[in-house]
N, CA and C of each residue as an Amber inpcrd file, in Angstrom:
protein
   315
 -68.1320000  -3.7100000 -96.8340000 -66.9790000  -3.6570000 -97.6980000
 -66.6240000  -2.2370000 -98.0820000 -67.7980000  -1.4970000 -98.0550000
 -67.2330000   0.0450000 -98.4360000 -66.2830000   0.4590000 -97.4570000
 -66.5290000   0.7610000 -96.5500000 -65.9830000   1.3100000 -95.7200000
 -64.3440000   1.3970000 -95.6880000 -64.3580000   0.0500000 -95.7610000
 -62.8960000  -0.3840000 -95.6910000 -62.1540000  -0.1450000 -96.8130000
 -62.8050000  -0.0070000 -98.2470000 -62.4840000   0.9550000 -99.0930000
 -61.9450000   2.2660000 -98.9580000 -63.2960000   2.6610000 -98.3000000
 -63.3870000   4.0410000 -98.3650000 -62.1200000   4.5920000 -97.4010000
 -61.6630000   3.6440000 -95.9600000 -60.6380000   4.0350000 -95.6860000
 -58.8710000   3.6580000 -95.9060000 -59.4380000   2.6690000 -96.9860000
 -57.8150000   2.1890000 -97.5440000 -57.6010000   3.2280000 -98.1560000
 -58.5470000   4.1710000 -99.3680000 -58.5340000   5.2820000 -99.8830000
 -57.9110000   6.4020000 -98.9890000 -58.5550000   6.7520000 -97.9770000
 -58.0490000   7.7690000 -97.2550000 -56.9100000   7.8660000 -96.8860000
 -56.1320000   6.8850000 -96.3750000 -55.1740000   6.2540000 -95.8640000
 -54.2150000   6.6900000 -97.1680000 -54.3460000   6.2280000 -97.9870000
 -53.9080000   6.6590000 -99.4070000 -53.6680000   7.4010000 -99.9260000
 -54.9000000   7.9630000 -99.7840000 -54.4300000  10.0850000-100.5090000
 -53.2500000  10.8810000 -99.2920000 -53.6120000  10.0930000 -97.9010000
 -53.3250000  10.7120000 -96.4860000 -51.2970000  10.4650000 -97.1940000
 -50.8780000   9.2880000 -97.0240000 -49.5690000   9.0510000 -97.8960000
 -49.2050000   9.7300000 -98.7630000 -49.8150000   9.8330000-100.0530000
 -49.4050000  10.4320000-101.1350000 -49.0720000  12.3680000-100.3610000
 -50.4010000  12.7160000-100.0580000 -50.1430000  14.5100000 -99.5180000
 -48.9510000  14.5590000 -98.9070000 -48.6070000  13.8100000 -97.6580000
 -47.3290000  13.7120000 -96.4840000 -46.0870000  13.3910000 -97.2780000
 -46.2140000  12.6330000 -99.1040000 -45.0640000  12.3870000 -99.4320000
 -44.5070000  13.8590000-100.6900000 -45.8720000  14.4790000-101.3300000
 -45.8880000  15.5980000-101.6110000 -45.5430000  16.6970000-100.3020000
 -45.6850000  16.7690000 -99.6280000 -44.7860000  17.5130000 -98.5370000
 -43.3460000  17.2640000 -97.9190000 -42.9390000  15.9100000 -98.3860000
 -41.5010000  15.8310000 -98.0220000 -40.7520000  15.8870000 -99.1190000
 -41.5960000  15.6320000 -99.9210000 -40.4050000  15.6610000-101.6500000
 -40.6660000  17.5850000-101.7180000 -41.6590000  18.7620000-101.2390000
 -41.0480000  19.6220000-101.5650000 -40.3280000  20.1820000-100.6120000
 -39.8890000  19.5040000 -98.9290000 -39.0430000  19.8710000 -98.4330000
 -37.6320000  19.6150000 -98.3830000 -37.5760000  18.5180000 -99.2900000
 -36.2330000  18.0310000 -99.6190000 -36.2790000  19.1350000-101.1390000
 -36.8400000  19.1600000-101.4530000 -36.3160000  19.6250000-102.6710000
 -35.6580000  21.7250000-102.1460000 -36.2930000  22.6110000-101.0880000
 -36.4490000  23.1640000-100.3750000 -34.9090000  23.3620000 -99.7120000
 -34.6550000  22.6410000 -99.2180000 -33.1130000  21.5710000 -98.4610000
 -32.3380000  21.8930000 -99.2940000 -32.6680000  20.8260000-100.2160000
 -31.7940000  20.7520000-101.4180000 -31.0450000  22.1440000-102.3180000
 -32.2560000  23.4520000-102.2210000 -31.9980000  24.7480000-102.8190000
 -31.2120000  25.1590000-101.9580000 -31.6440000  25.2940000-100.4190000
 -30.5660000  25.9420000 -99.9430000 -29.3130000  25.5860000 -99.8230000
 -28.5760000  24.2770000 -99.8200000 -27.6240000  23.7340000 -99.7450000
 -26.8410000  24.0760000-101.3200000 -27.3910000  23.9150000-102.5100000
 -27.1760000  24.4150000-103.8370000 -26.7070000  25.5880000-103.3380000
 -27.6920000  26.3780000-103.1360000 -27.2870000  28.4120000-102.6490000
 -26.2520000  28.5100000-101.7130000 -25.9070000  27.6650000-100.9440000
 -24.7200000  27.9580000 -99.5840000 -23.3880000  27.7620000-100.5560000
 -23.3850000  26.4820000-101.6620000 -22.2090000  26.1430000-102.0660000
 -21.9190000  26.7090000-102.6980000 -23.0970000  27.6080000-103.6620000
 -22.6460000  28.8520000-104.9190000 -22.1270000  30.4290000-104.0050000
 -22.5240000  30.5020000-102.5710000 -22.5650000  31.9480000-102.0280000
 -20.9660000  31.6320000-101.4030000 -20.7420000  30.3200000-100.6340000
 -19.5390000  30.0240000-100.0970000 -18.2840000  30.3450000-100.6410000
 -17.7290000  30.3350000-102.1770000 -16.5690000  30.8550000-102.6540000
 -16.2500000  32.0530000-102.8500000 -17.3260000  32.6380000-102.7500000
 -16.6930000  34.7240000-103.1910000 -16.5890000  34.7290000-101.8470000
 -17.5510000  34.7250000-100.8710000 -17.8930000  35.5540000 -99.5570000
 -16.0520000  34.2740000 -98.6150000 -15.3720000  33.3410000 -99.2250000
 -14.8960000  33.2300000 -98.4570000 -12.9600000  33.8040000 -98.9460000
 -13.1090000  33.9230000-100.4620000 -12.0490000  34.5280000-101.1310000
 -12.1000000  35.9970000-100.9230000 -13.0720000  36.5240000-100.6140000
 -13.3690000  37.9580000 -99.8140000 -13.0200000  38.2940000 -98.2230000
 -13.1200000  36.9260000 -97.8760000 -12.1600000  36.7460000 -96.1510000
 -11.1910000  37.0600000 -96.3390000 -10.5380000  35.6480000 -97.1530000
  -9.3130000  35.8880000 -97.0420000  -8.5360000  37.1340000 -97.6100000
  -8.9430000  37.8950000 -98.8170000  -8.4820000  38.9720000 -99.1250000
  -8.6490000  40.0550000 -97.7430000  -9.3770000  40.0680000 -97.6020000
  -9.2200000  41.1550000 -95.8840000  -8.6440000  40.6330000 -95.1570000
  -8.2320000  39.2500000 -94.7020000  -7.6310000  39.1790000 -93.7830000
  -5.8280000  39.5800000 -94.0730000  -6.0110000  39.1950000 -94.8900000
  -4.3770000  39.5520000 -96.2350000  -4.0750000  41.2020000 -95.7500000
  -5.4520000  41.6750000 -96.1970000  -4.8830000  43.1480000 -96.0950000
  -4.9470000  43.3520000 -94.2940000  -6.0250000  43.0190000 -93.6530000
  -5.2600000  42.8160000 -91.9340000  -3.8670000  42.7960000 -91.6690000
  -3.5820000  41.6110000 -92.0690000  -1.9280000  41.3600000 -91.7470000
  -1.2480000  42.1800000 -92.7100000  -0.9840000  42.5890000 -93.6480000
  -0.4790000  43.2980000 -94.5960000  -0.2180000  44.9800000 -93.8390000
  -1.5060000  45.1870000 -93.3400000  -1.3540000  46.3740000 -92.4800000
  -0.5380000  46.6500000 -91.2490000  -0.7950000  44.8460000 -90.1920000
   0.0850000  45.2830000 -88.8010000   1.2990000  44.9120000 -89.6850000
   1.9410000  44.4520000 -90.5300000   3.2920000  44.3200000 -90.8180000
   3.8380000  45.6550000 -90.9540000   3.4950000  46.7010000 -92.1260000
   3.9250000  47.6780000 -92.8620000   3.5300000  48.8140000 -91.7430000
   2.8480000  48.6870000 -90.3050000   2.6920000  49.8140000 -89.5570000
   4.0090000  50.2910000 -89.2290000   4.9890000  49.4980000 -88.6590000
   5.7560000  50.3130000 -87.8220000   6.8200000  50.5270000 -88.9620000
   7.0230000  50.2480000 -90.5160000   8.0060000  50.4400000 -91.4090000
   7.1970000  51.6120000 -92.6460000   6.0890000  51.6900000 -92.5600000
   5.7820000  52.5500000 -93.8200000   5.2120000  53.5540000 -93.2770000
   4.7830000  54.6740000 -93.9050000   4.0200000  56.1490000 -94.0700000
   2.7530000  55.6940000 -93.4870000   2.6810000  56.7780000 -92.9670000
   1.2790000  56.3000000 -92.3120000   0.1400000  56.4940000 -93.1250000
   0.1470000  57.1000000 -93.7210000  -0.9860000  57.4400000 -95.0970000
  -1.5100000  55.9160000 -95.6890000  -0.0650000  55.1100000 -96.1770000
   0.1700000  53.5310000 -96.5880000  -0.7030000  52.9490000 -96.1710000
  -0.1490000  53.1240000 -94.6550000  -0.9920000  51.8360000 -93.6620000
  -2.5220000  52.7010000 -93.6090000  -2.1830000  53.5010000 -93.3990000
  -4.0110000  54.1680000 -93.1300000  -5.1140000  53.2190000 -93.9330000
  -4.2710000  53.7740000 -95.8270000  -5.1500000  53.2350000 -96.5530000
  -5.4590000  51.9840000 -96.8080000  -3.9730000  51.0650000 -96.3910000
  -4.5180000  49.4910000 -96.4980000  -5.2160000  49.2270000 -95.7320000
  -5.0590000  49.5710000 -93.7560000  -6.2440000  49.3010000 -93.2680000
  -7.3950000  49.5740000 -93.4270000  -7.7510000  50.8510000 -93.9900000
  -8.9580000  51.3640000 -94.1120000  -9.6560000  50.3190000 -95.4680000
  -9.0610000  49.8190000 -96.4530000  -8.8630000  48.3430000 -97.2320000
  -9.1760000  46.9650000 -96.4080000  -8.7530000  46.9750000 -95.3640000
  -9.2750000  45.2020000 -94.9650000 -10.4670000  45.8370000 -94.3310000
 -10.7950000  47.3230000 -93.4890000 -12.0100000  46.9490000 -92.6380000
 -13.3660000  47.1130000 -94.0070000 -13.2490000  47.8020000 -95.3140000
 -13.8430000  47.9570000 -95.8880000 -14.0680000  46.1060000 -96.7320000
 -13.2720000  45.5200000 -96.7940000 -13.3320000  43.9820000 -97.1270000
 -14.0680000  43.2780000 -96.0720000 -13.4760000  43.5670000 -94.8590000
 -14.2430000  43.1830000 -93.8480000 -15.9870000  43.4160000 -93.9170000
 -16.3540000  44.8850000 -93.6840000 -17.4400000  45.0340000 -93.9420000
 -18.2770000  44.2810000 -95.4200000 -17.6250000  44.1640000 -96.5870000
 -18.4580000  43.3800000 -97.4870000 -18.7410000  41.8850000 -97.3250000
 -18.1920000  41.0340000 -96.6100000 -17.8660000  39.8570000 -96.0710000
 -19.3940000  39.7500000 -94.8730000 -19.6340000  40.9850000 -94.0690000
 -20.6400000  40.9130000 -93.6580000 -21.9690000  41.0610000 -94.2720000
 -22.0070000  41.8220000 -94.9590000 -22.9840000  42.5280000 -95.9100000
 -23.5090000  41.1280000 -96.5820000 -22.2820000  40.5840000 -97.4660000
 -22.6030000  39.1970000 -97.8870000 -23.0810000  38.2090000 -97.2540000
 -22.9430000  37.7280000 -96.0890000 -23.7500000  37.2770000 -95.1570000
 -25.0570000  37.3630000 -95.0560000 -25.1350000  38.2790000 -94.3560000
 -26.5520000  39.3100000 -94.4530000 -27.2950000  38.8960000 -95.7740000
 -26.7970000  38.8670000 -96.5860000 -27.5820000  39.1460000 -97.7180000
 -28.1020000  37.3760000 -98.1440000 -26.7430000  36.6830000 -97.9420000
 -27.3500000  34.7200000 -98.2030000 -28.4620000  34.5160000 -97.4230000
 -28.4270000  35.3380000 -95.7640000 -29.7070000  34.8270000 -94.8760000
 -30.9970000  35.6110000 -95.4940000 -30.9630000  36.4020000 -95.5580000
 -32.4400000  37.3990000 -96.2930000 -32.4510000  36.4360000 -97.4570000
 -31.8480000  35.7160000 -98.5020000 -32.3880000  35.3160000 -99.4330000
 -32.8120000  33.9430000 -98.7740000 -32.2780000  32.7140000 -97.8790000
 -32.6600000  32.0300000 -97.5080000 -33.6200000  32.2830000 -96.8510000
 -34.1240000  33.2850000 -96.1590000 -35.3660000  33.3520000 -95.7740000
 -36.2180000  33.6240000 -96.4370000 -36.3090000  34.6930000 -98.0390000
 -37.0230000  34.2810000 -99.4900000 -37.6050000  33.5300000-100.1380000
 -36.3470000  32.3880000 -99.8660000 -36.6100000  31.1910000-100.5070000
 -37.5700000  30.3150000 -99.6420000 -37.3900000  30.3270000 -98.3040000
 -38.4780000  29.9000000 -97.5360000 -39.8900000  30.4730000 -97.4350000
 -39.6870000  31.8580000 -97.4460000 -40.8630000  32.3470000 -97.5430000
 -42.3290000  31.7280000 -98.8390000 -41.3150000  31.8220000-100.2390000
 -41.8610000  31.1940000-101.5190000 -42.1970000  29.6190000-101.8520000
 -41.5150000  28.8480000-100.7500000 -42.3020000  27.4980000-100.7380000
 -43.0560000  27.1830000 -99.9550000 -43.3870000  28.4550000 -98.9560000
 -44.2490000  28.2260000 -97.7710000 -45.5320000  28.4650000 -98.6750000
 -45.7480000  29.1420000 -99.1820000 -46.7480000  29.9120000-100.0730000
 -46.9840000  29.3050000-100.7470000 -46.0730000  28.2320000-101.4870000
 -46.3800000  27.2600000-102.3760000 -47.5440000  26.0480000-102.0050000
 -47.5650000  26.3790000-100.7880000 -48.5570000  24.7120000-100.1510000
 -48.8520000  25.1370000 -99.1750000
């Protein structure tokens, strides 16, 4: 009779650990999906503002000072570039955040 104890037990703790490992990978999931939806509105109102100043620029090339257009373009590629940067920066923290629940268990 032990035995069969002893491995309904095992069997048991064996469940509980595998369900402590999926409740902290959902929970894991769950952060990054939280973090995509909070990083998603600047980094995409930051598109569109560069792309604004993109088009804003080929319009006003062949009618304004070139100084104008210089500086608005030199305006979307500098929008442009933060749009990447921001990127860059959600994946380094998603990989953070992975790093810190790996460590966790």
């Amino acid at each position: 009779g032990v035995p069969v104890v002893g491995g309904i037990l095992s069997d048991t703790l064996d469940t509980v650990a595998r369900s402590t490992v999926l409740i902290k990978n959902a929970t894991g999931v769950a952060g990054i999906v939280v973090l995509f939806t909070i990083c998603i509105l600047p980094v995409a109102k930051i598109a569109v503002t560069a792309l604004a100043f993109h088009l804003t620029a080929a319009v006003i090339q062949p009618v304004a000072d070139r100084r104008i257009y210089a500086t608005v373009s030199a305006l979307a590629e500098v929008l442009s570039l933060m749009v990447g940067v921001l990127c860059a920066l959600f994946v380094m923290f998603v990989i953070c955040i992975s790093m810190l629940l790996c460590m966790g268990g």
